[in-house]
ROMARKE-51503 format. One record per residue: x, y, z of N, C-alpha, C, O in turn; residue in three letters. Coordinates in pm, whole numbers, plus 50000, padded with zeros to 5 digits. Atoms other than C-alpha are relative to their C-alpha. Example, Ala and Ser with C-alpha at 12.3 -4.5 7.8 and 13.67 -1.06 7.14 Angstrom:
n_east;n_north;n_up;ca_east;ca_north;ca_up;c_east;c_north;c_up;o_east;o_north;o_up;res
50089;49881;50000;51230;49550;50780;50090;50120;50000;50194;50118;50066;ALA .
49918;49881;49994;51367;49894;50714;49923;50109;50073;49974;50220;50090;SER .
This chain:
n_east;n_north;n_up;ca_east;ca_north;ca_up;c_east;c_north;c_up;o_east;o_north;o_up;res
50125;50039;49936;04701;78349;24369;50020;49862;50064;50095;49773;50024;UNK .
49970;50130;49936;04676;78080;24595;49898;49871;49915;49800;49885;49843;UNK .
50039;50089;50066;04625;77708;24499;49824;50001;50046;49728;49996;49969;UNK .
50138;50023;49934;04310;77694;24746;49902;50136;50014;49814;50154;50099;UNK .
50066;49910;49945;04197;78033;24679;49826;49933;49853;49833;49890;49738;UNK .
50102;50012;50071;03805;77981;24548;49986;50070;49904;49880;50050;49844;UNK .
50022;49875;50120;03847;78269;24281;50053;49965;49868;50013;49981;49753;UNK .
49897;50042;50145;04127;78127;24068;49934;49978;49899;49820;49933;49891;UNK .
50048;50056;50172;04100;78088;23696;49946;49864;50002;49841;49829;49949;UNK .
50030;50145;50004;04104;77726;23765;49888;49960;50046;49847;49853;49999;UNK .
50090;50011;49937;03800;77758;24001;49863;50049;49934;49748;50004;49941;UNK .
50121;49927;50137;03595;77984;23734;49975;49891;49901;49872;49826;49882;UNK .
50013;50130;50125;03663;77740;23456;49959;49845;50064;49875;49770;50013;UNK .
50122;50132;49939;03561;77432;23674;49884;50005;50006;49794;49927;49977;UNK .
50204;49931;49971;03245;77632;23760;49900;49933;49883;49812;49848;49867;UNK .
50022;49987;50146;03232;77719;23403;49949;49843;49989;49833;49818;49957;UNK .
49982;50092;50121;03283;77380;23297;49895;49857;50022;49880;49764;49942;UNK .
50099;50085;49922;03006;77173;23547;49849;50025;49881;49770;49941;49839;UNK .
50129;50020;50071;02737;77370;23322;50031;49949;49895;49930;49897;49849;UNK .
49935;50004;50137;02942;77296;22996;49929;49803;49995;49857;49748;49911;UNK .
50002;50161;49970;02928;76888;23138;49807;49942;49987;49757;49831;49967;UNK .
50165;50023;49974;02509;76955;23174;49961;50014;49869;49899;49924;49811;UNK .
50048;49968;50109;02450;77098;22885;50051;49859;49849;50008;49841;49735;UNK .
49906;50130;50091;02655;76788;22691;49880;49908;50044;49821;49841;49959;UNK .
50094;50115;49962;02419;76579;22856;49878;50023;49954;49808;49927;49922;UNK .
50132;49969;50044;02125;76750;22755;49990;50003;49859;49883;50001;49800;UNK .
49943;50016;50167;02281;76742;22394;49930;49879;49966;49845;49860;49879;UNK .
49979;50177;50037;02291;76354;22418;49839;49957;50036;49768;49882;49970;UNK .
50185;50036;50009;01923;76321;22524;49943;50020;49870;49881;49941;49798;UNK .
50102;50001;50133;01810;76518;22237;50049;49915;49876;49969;49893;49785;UNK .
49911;50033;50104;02039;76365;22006;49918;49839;50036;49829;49810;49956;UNK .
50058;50109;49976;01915;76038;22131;49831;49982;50022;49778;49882;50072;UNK .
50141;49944;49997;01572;76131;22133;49915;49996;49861;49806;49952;49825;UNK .
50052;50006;50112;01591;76218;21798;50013;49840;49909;49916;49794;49850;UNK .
50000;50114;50011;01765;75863;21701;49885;49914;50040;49855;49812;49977;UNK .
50130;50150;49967;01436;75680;21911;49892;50024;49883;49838;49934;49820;UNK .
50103;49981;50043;01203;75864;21733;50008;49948;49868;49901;49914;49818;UNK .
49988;50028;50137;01363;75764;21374;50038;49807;50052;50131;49750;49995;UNK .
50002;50155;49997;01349;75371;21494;50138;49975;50003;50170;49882;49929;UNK .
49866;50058;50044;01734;75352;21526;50039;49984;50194;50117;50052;50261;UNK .
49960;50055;49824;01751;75201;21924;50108;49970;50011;50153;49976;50126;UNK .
49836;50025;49842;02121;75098;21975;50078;50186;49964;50167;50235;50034;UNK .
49925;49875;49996;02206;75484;21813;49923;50100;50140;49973;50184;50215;UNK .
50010;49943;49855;01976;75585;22089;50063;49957;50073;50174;50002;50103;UNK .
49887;50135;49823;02117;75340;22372;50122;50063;50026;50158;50096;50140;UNK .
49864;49944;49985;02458;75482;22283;50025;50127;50036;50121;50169;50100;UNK .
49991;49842;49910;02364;75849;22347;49949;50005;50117;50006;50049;50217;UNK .
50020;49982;49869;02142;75810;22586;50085;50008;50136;50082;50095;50223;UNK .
49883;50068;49957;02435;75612;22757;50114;50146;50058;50149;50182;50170;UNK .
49938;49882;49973;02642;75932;22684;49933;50136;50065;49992;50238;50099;UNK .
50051;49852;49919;02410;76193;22835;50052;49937;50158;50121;50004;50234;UNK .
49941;50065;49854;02485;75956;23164;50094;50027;50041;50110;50045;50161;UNK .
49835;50034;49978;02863;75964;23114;50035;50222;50015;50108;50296;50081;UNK .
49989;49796;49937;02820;76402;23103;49927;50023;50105;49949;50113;50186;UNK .
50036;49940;49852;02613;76398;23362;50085;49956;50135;50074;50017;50241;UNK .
49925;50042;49915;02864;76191;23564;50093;50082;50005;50139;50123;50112;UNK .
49864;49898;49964;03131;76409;23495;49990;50085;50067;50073;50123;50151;UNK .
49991;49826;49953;02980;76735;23576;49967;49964;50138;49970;50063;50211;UNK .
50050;50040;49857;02866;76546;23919;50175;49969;50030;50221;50072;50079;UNK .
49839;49989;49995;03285;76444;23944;50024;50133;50042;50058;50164;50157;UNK .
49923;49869;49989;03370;76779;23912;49928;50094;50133;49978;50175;50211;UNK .
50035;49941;49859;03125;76879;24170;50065;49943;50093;50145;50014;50156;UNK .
49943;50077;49888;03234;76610;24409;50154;50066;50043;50209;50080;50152;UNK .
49858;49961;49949;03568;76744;24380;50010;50176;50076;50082;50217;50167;UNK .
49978;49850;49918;03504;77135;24461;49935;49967;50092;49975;50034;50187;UNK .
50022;49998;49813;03298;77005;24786;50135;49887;50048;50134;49862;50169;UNK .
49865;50091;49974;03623;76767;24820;50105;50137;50051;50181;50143;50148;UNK .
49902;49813;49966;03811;77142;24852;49967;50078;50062;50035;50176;50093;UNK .
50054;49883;49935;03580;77308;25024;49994;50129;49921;50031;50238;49963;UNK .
50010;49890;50089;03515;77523;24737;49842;50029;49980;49767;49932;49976;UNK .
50126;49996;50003;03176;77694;24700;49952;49923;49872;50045;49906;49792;UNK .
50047;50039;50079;02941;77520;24447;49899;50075;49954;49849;50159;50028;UNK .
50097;49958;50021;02702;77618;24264;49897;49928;49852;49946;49950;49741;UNK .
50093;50121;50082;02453;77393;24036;49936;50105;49871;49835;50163;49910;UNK .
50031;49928;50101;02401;77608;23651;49892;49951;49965;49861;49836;49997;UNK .
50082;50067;50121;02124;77579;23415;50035;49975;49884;50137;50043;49871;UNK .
49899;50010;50130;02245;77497;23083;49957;50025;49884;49835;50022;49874;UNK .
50060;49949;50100;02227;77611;22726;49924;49947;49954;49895;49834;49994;UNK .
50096;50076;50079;01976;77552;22480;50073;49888;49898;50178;49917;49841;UNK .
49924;50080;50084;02074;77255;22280;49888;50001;49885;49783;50064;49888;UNK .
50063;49979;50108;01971;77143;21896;49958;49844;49992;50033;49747;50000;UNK .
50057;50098;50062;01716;76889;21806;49942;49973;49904;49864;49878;49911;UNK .
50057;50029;50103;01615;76897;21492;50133;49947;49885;50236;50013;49866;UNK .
49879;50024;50083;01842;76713;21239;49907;49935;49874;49785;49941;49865;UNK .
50052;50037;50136;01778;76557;20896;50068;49865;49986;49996;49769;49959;UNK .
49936;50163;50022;01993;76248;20869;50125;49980;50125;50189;50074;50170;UNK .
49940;50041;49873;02192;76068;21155;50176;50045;49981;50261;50020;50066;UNK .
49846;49967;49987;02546;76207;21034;49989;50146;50092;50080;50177;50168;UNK .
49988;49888;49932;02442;76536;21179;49997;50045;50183;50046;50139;50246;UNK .
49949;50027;49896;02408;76438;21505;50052;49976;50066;50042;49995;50187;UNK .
49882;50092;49922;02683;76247;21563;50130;50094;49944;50239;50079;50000;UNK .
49915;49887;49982;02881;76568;21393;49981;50102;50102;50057;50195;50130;UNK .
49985;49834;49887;02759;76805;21661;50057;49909;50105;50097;49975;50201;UNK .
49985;50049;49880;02853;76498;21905;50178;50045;49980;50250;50090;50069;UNK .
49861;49980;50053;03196;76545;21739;50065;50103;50043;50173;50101;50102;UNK .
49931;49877;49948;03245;76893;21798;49951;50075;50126;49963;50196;50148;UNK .
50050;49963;49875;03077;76896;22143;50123;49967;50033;50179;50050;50104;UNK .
49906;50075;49928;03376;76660;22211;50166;50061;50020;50241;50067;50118;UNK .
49917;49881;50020;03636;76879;22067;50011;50120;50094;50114;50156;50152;UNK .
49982;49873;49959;03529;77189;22210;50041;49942;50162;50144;49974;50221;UNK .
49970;50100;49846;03518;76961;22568;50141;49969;50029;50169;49983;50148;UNK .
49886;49974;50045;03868;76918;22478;50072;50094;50040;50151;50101;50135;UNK .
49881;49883;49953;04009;77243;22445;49945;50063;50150;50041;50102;50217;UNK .
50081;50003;49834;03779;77317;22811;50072;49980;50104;50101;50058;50196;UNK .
49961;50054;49909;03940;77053;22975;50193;50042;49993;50256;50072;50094;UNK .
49880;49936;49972;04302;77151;22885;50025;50118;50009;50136;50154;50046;UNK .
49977;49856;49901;04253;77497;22962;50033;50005;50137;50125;50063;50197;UNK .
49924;49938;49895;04178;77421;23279;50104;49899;50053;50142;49916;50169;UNK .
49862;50012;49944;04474;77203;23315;50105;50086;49995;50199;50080;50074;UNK .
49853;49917;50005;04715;77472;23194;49957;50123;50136;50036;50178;50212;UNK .
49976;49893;49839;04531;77718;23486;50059;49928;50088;50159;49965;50150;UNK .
49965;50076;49832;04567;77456;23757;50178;50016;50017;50244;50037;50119;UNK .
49823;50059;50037;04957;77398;23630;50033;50192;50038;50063;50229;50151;UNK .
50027;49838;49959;04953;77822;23622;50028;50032;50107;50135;50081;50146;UNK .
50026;49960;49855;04826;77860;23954;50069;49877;50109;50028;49866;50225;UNK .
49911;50123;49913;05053;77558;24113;49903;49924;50055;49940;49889;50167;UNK .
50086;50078;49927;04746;77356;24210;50020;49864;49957;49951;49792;49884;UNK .
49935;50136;49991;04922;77067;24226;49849;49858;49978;49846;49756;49909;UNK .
50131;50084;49935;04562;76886;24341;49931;50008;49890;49898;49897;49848;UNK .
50103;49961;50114;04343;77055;24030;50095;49923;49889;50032;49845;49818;UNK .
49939;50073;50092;04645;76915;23800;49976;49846;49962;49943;49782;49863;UNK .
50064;50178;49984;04584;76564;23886;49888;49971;50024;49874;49851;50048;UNK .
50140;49996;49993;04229;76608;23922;49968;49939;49815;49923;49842;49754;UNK .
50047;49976;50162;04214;76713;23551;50047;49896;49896;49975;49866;49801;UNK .
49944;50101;50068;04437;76453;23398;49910;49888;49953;49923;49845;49838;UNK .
50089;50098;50040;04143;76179;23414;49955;50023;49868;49962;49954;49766;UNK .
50091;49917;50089;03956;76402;23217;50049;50023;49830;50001;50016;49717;UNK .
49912;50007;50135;04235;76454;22988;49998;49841;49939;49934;49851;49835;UNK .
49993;50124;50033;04264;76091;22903;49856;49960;49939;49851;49909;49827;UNK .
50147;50022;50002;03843;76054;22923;50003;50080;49814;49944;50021;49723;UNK .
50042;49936;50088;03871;76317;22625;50068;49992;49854;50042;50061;49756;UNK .
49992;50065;50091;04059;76118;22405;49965;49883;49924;49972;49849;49806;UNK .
50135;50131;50030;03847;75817;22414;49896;50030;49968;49811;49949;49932;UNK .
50179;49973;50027;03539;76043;22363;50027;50063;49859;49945;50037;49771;UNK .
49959;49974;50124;03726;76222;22065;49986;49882;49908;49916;49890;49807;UNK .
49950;50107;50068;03818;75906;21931;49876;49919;49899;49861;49886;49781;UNK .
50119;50103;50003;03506;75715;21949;49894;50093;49905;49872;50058;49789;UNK .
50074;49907;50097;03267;76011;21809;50060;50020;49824;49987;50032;49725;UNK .
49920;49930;50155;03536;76100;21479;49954;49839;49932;49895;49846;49824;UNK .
50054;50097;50037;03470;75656;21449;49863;49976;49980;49828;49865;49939;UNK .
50129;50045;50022;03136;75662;21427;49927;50082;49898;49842;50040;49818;UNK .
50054;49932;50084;03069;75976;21260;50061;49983;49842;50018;50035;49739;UNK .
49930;50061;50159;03333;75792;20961;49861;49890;49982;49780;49896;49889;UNK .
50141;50099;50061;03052;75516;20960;49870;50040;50000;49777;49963;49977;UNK .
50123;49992;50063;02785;75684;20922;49977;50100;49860;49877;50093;49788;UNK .
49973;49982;50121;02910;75901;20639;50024;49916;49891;49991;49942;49776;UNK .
50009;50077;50109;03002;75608;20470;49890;49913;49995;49890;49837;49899;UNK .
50130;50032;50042;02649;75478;20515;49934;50018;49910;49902;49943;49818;UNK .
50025;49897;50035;02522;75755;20425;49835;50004;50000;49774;50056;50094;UNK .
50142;49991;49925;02131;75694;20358;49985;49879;50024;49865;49861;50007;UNK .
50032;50127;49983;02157;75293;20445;50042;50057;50219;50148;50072;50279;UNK .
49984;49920;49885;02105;75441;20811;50020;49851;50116;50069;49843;50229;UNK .
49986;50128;49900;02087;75075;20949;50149;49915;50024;50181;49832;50109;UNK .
49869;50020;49969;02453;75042;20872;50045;50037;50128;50077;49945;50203;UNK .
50003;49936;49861;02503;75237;21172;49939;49894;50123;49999;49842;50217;UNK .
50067;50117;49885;02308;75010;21391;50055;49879;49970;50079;49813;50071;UNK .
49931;50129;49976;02465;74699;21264;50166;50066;50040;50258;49997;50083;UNK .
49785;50009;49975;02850;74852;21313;50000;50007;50210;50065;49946;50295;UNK .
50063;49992;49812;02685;74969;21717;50007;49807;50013;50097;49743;50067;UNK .
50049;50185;49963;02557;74552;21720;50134;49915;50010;50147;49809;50070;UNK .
49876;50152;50008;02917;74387;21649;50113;50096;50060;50201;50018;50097;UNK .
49898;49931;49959;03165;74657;21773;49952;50089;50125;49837;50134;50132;UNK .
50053;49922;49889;03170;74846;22110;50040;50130;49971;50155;50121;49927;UNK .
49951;49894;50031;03218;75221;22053;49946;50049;50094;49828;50049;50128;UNK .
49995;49939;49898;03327;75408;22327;50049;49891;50146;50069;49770;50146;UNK .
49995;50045;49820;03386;75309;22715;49895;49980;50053;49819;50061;50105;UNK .
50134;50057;49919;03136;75092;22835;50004;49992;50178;49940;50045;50269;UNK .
49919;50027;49827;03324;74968;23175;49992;50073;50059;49974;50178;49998;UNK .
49989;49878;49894;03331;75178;23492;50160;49948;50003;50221;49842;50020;UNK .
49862;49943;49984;03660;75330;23484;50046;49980;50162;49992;50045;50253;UNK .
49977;49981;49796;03813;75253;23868;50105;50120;50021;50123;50177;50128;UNK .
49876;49867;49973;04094;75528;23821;49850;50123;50000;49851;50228;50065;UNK .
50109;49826;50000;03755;75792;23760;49983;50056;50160;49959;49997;50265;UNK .
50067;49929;49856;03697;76071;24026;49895;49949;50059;49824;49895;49973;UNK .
50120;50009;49950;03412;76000;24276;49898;50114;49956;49931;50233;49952;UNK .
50086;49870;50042;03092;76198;24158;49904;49973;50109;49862;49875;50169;UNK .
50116;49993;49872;02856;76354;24396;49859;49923;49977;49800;49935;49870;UNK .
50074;50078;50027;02586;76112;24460;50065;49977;49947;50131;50079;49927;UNK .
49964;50139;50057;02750;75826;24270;50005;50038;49853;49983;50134;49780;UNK .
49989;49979;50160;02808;75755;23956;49873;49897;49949;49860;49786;50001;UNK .
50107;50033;50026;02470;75672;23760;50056;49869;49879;49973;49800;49820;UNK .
């Protein structure tokens, strides 16, 4: 199959992976939503923050299929979960949102690599890199708030003196359609 044909695996799983990027974002609202409502403002700040950083991506990944001249098409996204009981559980589903985002994003590097799309290879690489800093940072936070456990304000003081996660705008990141928020 050709590198530029719009059908490829690599072109499905990008599709795929724009609603995957929405639905992450819509995660991080509720997830942060539920943090405002329990009085814990920098564990909101920090998701909120992250529904931004998925909605930027999945806008990236658009930018790049109208960058190809590849059709687009804008998903609705799954239902996500807001009801939790104590703040480790949120920041475990952030955990294995990040994971599954993970094996996603190196799928579709092994299509692009597959299908010789030289262009989708180095596209995806950011992403690859992006998804070890988001691994990283989630598995750190969700260790401190287990060892909280119910002193829930631990959590908010380790947010107050340590930065967790990628605050900075990245200058190596793709351009996202409309901008990056």
């Amino acid at each position: 199959m050709s590198p530029r044909h719009p059908e490829s695996t690599f072109v499905e799983l990008l599709t795929e992976q724009v609603r995957q990027e929405f639905t992450a974002s819509q995660q991080y609202v509720a997830i942060a939503v539920w943090f405002d409502a329990h009085d814990l403002p920098r564990l909101a700040a920090h998701f909120y923050a992250q529904s931004v950083e998925e909605r930027n991506h999945a806008m990236m990944m658009v930018q790049y299929m109208l960058d190809r001249d590849w059709p687009v098409t804008i998903p609705g996204v799954d239902e996500v979960r807001n009801e939790f009981s104590k703040p480790v559980e949120p920041i475990a589903v952030a955990l294995e949102q990040e994971k599954a985002v993970t094996s996603q994003i190196e799928a579709m590097f092994r299509a692009a690599r597959s299908e010789g799309d030289v262009l989708a290879e180095q596209f995806m690489l950011w992403f690859l890199k992006e998804q070890v800093e988001e691994v990283s940072s989630m598995n750190t936070l969700l260790a401190i708030a287990e060892r909280a456990d119910t002193d829930w304000f631990q959590i908010e003081d380790h947010l107050a003196r340590e930065m967790v996660g990628d605050e900075a705008v990245d200058a190596s990141a793709p351009a996202a359609a409309g901008g990056v928020l």
